[in-house]
TIFI-950578 format. One record per residue (C-alpha): x negated, y, z. Coordinates in Angstrom, 1 decimal, padded with zeros to 4 digits, always signed. Each point is the difference from the previous one (the first is absolute). Layout:
X | Y | Z
X | Y | Z
...
***
This chain:
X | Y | Z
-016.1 | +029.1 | +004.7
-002.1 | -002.5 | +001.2
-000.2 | -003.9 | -000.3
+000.2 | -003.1 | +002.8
-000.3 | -003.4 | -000.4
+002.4 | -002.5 | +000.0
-001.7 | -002.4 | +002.5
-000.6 | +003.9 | +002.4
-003.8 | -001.0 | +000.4
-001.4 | +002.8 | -001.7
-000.1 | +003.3 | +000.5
+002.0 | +002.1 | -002.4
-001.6 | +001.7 | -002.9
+000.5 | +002.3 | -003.1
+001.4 | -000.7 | -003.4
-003.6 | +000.3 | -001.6
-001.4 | -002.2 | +002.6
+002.4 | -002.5 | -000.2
-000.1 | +000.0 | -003.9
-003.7 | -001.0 | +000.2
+000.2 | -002.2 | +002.9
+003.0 | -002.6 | -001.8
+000.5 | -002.6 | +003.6
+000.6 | +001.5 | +002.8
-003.6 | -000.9 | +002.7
+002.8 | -002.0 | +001.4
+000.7 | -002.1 | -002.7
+003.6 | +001.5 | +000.0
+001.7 | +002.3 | -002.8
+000.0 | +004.1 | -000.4
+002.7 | +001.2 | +000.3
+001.3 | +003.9 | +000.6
+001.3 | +000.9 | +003.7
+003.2 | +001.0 | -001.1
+001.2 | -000.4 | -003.5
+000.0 | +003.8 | -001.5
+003.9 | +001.0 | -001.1
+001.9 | +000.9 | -003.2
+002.7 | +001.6 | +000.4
+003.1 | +001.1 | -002.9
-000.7 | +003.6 | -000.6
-004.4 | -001.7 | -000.7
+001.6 | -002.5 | -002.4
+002.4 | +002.4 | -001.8
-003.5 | +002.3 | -000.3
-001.8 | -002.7 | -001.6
+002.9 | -001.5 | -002.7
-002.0 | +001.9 | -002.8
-003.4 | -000.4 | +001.1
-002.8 | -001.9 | -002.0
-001.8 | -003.2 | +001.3
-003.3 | +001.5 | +001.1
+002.3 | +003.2 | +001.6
+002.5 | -002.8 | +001.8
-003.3 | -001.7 | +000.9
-001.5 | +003.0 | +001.8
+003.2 | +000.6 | +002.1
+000.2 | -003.5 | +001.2
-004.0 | -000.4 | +000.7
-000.8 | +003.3 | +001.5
+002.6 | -001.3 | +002.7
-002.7 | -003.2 | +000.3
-002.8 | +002.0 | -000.1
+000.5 | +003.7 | +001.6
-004.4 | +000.1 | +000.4
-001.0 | -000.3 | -004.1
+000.5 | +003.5 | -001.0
+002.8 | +001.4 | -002.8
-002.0 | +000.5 | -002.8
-002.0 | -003.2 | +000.3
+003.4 | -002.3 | +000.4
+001.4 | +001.8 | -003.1
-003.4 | -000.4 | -002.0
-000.2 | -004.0 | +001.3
+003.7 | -000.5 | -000.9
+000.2 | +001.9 | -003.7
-003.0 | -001.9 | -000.8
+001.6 | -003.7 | +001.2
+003.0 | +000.7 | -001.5
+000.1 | +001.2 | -003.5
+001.3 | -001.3 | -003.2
-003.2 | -000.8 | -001.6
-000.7 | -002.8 | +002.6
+004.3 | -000.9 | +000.7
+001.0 | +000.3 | -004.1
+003.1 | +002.4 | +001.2
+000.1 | +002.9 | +001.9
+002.7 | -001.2 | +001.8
-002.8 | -002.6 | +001.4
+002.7 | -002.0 | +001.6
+003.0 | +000.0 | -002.1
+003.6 | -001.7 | +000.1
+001.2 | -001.7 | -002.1
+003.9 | -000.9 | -000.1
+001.0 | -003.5 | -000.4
+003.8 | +000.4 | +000.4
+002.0 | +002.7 | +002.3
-001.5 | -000.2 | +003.7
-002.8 | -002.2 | -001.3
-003.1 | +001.4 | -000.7
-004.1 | -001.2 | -000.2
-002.5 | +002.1 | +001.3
-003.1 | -000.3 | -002.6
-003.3 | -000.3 | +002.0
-002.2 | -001.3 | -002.3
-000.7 | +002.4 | -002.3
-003.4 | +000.5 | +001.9
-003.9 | -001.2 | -001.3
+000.6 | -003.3 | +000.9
+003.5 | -000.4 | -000.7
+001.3 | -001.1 | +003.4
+001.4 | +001.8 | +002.5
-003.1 | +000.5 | +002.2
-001.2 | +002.3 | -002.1
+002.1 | +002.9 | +001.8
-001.5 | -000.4 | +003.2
-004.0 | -000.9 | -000.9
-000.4 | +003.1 | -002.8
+000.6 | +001.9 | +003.2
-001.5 | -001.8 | +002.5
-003.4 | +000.0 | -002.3
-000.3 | +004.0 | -000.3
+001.1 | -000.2 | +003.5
-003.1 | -002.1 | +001.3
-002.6 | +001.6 | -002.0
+001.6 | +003.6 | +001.1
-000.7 | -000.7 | +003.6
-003.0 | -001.8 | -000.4
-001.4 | +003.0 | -001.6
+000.5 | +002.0 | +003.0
-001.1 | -002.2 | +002.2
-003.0 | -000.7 | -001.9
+000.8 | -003.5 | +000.4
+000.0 | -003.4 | -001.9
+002.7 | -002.6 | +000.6
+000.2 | -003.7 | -001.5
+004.1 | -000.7 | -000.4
+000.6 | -004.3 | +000.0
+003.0 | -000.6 | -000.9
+002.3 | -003.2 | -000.8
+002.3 | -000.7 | -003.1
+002.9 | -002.3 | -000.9
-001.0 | +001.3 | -003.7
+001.2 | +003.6 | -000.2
-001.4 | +001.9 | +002.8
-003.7 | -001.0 | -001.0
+000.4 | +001.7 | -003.7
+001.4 | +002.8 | +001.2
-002.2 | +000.8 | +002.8
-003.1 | -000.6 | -002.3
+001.1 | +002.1 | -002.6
+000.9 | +002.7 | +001.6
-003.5 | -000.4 | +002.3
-002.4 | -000.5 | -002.8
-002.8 | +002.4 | +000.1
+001.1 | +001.7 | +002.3
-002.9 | +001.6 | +002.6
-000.6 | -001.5 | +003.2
+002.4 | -002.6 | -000.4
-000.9 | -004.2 | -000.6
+002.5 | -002.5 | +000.0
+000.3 | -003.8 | +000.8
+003.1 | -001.1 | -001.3
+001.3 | -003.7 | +000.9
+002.5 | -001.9 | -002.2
+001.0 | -003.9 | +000.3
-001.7 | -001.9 | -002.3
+001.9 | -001.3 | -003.2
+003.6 | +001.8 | +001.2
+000.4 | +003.0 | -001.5
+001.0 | +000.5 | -003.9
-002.8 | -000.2 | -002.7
+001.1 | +004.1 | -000.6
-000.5 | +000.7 | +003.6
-003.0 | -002.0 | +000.5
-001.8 | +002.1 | -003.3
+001.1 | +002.8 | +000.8
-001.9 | +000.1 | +003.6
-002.9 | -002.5 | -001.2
-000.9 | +002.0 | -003.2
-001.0 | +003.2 | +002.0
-003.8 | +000.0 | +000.1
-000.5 | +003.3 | +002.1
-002.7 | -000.3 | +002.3
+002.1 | +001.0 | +003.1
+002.8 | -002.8 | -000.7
-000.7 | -003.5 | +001.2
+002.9 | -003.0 | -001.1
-000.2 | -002.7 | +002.8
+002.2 | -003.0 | -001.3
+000.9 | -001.6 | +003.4
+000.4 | -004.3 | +000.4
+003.5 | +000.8 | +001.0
+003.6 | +001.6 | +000.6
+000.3 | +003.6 | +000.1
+001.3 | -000.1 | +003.4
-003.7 | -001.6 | +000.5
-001.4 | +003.4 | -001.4
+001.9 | +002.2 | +001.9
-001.2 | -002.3 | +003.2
-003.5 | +000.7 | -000.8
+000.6 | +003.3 | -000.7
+001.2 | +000.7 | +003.4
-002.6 | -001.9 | +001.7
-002.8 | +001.9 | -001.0
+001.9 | +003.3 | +000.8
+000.7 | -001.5 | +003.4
-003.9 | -000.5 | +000.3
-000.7 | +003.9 | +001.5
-003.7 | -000.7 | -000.2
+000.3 | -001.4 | -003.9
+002.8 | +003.0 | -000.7
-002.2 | +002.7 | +001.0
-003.3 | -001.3 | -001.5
+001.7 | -000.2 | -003.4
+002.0 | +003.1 | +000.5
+003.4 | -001.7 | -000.8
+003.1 | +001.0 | -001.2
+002.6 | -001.5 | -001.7
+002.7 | +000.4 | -003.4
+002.8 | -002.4 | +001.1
+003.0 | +000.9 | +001.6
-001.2 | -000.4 | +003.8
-001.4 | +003.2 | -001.6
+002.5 | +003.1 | +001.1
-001.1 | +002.3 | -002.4
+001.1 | -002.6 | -002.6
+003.3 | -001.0 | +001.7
+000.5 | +004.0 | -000.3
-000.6 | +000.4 | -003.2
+002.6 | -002.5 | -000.8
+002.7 | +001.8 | +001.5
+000.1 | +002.3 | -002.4
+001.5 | -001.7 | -002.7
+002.9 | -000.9 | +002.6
+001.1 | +003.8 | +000.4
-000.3 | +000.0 | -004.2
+002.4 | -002.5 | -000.8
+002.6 | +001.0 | +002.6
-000.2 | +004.0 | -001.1
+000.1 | -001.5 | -003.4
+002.9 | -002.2 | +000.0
+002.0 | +002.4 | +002.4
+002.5 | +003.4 | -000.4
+001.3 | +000.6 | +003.4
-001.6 | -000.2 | +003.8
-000.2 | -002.6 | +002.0
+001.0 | -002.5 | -002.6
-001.3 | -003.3 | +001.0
-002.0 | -002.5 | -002.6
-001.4 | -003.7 | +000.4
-003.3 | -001.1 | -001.4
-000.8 | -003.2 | -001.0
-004.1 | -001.1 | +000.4
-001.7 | -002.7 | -001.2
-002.3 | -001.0 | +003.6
-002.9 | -001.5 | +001.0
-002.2 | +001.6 | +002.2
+002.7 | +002.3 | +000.8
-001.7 | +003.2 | -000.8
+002.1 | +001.0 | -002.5
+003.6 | -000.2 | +001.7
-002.0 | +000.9 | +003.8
-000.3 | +003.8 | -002.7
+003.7 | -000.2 | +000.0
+000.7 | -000.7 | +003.7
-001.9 | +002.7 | +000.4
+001.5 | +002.7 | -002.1
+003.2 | -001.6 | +001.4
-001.3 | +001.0 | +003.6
-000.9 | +003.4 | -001.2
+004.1 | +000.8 | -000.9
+000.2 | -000.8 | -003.5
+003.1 | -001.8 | -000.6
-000.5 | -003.3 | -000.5
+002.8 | -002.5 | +000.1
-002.2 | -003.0 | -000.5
-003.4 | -001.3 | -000.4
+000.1 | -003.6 | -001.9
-003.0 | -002.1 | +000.6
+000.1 | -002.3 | -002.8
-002.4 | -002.8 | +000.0
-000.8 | -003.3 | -002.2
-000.4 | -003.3 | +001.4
-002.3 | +001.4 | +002.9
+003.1 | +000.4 | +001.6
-001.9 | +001.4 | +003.5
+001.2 | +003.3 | +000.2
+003.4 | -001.0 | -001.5
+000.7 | -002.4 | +003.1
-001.4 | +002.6 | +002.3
+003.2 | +002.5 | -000.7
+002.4 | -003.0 | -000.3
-001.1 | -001.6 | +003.1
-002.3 | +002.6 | +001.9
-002.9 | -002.8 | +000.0
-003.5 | +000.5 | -001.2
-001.3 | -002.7 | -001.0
-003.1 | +000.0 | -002.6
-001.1 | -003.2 | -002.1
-003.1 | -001.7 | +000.0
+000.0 | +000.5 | -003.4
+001.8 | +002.3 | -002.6
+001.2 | -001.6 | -002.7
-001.1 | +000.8 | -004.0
+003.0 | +001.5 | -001.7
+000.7 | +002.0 | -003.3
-000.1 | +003.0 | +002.3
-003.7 | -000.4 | +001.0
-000.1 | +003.7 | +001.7
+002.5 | -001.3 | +002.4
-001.9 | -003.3 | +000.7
-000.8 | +001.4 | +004.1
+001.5 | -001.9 | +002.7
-001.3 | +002.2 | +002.9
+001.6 | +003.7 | -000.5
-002.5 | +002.3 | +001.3
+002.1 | +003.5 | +000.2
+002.5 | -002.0 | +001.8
-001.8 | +000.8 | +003.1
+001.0 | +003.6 | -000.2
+003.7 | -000.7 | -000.5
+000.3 | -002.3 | +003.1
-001.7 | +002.9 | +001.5
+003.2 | +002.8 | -000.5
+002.1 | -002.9 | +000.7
-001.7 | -000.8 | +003.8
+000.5 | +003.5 | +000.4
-003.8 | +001.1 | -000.4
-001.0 | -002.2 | +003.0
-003.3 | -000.9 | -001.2
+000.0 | -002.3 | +002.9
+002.6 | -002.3 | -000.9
-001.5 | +000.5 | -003.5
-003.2 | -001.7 | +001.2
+002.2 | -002.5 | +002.0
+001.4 | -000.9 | -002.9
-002.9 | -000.4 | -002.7
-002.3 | -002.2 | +002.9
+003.3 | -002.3 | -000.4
-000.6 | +000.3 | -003.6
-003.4 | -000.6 | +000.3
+000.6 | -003.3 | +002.8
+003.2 | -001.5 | -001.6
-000.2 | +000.8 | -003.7
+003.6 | +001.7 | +000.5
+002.2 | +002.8 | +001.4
+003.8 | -000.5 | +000.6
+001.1 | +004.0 | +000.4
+003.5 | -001.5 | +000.1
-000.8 | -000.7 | +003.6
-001.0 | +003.2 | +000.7
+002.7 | +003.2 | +001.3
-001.9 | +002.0 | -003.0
+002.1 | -002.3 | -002.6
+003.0 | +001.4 | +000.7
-000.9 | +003.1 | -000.9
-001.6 | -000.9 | -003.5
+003.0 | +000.7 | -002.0
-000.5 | +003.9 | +000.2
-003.3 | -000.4 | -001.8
+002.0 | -000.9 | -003.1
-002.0 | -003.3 | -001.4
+001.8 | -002.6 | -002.1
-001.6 | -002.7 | -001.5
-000.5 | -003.1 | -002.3
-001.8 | -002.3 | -002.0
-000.3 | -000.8 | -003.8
-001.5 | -003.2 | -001.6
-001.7 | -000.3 | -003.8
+003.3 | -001.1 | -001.5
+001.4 | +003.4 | +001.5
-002.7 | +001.8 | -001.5
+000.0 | -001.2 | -003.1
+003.9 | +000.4 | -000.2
-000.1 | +003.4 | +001.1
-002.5 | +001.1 | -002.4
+001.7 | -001.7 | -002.8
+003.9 | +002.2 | +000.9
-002.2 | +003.1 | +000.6
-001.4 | -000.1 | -003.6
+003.4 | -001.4 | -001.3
+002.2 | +002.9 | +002.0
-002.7 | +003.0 | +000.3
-002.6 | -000.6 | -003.0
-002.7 | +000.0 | +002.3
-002.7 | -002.1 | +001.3
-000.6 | -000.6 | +004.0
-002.9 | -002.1 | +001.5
+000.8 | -002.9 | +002.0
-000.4 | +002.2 | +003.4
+002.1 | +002.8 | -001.3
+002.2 | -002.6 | -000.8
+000.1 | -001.7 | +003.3
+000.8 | +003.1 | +001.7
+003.2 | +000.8 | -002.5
+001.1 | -003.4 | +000.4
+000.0 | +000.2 | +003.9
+001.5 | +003.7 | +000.0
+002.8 | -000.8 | -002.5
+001.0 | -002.7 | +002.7
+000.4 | +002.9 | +002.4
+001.0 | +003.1 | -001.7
+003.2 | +001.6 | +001.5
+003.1 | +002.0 | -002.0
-000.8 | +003.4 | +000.3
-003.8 | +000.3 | +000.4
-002.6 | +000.2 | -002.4
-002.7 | -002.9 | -000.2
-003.4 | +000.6 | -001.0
-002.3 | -002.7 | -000.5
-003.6 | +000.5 | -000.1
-001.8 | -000.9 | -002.9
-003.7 | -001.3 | +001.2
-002.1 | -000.9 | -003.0
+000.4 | -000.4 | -003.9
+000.6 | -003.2 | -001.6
-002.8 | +000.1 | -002.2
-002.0 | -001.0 | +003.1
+001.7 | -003.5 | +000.6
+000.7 | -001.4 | -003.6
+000.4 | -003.4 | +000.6
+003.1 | +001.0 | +002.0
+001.4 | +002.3 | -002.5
-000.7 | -002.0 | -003.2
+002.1 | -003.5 | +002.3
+002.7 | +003.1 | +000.6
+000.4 | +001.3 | -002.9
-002.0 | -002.1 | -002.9
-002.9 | +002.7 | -001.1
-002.2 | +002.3 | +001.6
+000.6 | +002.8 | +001.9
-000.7 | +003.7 | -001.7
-003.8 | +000.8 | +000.9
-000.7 | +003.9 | +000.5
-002.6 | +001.7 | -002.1
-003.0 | -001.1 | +001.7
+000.1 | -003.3 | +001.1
-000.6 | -001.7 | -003.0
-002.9 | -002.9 | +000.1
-000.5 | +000.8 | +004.1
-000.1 | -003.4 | +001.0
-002.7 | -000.4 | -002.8
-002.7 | +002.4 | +001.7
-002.5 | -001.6 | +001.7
+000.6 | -000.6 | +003.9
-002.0 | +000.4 | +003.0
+001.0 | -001.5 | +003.4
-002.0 | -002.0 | +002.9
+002.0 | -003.4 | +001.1
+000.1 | +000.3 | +003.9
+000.7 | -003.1 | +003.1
+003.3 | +001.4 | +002.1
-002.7 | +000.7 | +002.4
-000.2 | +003.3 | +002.1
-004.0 | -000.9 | +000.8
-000.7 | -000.5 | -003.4
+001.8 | +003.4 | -001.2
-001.8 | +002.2 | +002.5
-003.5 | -001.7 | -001.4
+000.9 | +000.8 | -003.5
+001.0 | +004.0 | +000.9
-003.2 | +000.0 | +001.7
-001.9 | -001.0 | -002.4
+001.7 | +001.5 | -003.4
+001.2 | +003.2 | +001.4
+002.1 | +001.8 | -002.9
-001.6 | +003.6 | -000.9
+002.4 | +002.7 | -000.4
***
């Protein structure tokens, strides 16, 4: 198994190199050479297996170089109850018959994250220890990436990290629970900005080679493949979880922004598990919504601030390695494509002879607004007895509006609503149940560095404040 790039600039590399490295040297994605398969008789093998045992079957097929007994070790340790409140670590829950919500927040930091960074943290500092190495990880948030990135990074050796959020967009529970960390190897960098202008700046400096190798960077977003692995995982859960027979075909409905969550689907999908449908919900930054309706890409200036703040991204950065399968794995075209981007501010793939072929991939889409959100909360609580945030709730909302006779639905569940009260006490008149825990967290004192959207100025600052892992 080994790894190319998107934009087929750079040469192809190992799992553990590309799991340190983040971008690609040509600013293009990781991605495998050919998608490893599943086949019936793997799946029917794995219907009784536990999380951490489904997870070494699936990433051992990602990473063939880490040895057995490390992966097992990394993996046990990730995912055990202690950290995910259930051994299950990913259970279903049953709404009504065929359909179900897969629970993802039962991690540290209560969002779905959380099942990708508590093993992408023992990953790093297990390769960095053989490598006798150090690595500083800058990463961006919309508000749920940076807390669980930073908890699961905290002390941990040879590791620092730069984490940029936009300034005064994230909930008052997201924001404390990334700016009351006070480890000396975490740095909060509230950026004058979108989070689309994090994520810029976070690309820029990886483009800079020079910059890149003088800090030794890597990264914990989604343009990070290990992450995007890790995420499949919970795919191949729910489906041997809400299954009996072979073969049986499910949709999934995702709340999207950045499109790393749903790209895990598409790729599980790609890998033979049978998927129906893959439901990219979005809320009023509708930019991936009118890409599968229309087959034009066509990001904002600006996103707009919504009671979905996690989904508040106009510019979809695992996008890239969808349009990729669908050009056929012509990285050329690929890099014909994204210099339009880059030129035009737009794509129209509806012009192209790979939209004709986009169907077999599976997507359906739409959008949901804050009276949607607030509504579908409200009938969830009313029907079910339970409480969904407002991006849960955007992505049942979107996947009720396509679910089919016949084949179950599972909506994934991306965060609690105890971190987005305003929302839930509007939806449903109080606030939200708070786990054990959390109680008095946006009390603690903070500790973050205000920061110009400025790519100069961010380099200056690393340079000068260098976190010490």
């Amino acid at each position: 198994m080994d790894y190319i790039s998107t934009r087929g600039r750079s040469p192809a590399a190992s799992f553990s190199h590309i799991a340190l490295d983040g971008l690609a040297p040509d600013a293009g994605l990781y991605v495998p050479r050919a998608y490893p398969q599943v086949g019936a008789d793997e799946l029917r093998r794995w219907r009784r297996l536990p999380y951490a045992a489904l997870a070494f079957e699936i990433l051992r097929k990602f990473a063939p170089e880490l040895p057995a007994d490390s992966l097992k070790a990394l993996l046990q340790d990730a995912y055990s109850a202690r950290l995910f409140g259930s051994e299950e670590i990913t259970p279903v829950h049953t709404l009504a018959p065929g359909l179900h919500l897969l629970r993802l927040s039962g991690g540290p930091t209560l969002a779905f994250k959380d099942l990708a960074m508590q093993w992408l943290g023992r990953l790093f500092e297990h390769l960095l220890a053989q490598e006798g190495r150090t690595l500083t990880i800058l990463g961006a948030t919309s508000g749920d990436t940076g807390s669980a990135a930073e908890h699961a990074l905290r002390g941990r050796r040879g590791l620092g990290v730069f984490m940029l959020s936009p300034h005064g967009r994230m909930s008052p529970f997201q924001r404390a629970q990334m700016y009351s960390l006070h480890d000396d190897n975490i740095v909060n960098l509230a950026v004058d900005g979108s989070f689309d202008d994090c994520q810029a700046l976070v690309k820029a400096l990886s483009a800079d080679l020079g910059f890149k190798k003088r800090m030794r960077l890597g990264a914990v977003n989604s343009i990070n493949w290990a992450r995007l692995a890790a995420q499949v995982v919970y795919y191949f859960k729910a489906w041997l979880a809400v299954t009996t027979r072979d073969g049986e075909p499910v949709s999934f409905a995702v709340p999207s922004g950045n499109f790393g969550n749903v790209c895990a689907g598409h790729v599980a999908r790609c890998m033979g598990l049978p998927i129906r449908r893959l439901i990219v919900a979005t809320n009023e930054n509708d930019v991936l919504d009118e890409f599968f309706r229309t087959g034009r890409y066509r990001p904002r200036t600006t996103a707009r601030e919504t009671s979905s703040p996690s989904m508040d991204i106009s510019r979809a950065s695992n996008l890239e390695r969808f349009v990729f399968d669908l050009v056929g794995r012509d990285a050329e075209q690929l890099r014909v494509l994204w210099a339009r981007l880059a030129s035009e501010g737009e794509i129209d793939l509806s012009r192209e002879a790979c939209w004709a072929d986009a169907a077999r991939f599976g997507f359906a889409s739409g959008a949901s607004t804050h009276a949607d959100r607030l509504r579908t909360i409200r009938t969830v609580w009313q029907r079910h007895g339970l409480e969904i945030d407002p991006h849960t709730a955007d992505g049942v909302h979107v996947g009720l509006r396509h679910q089919e006779p016949g084949v179950p639905l599972v909506c994934l569940e991306t965060a609690l609503p105890a971190k987005f009260e305003a929302t839930m006490v509007e939806a449903l008149g109080r606030l939200p149940a708070r786990p054990a825990g959390f109680d008095g967290l946006e009390s603690l004192p903070q500790r973050f560095t205000r920061l110009a959207n400025d790519a100069k100025a961010l380099q200056r600052l690393m340079l000068d404040h260098p976190a010490q892992g």
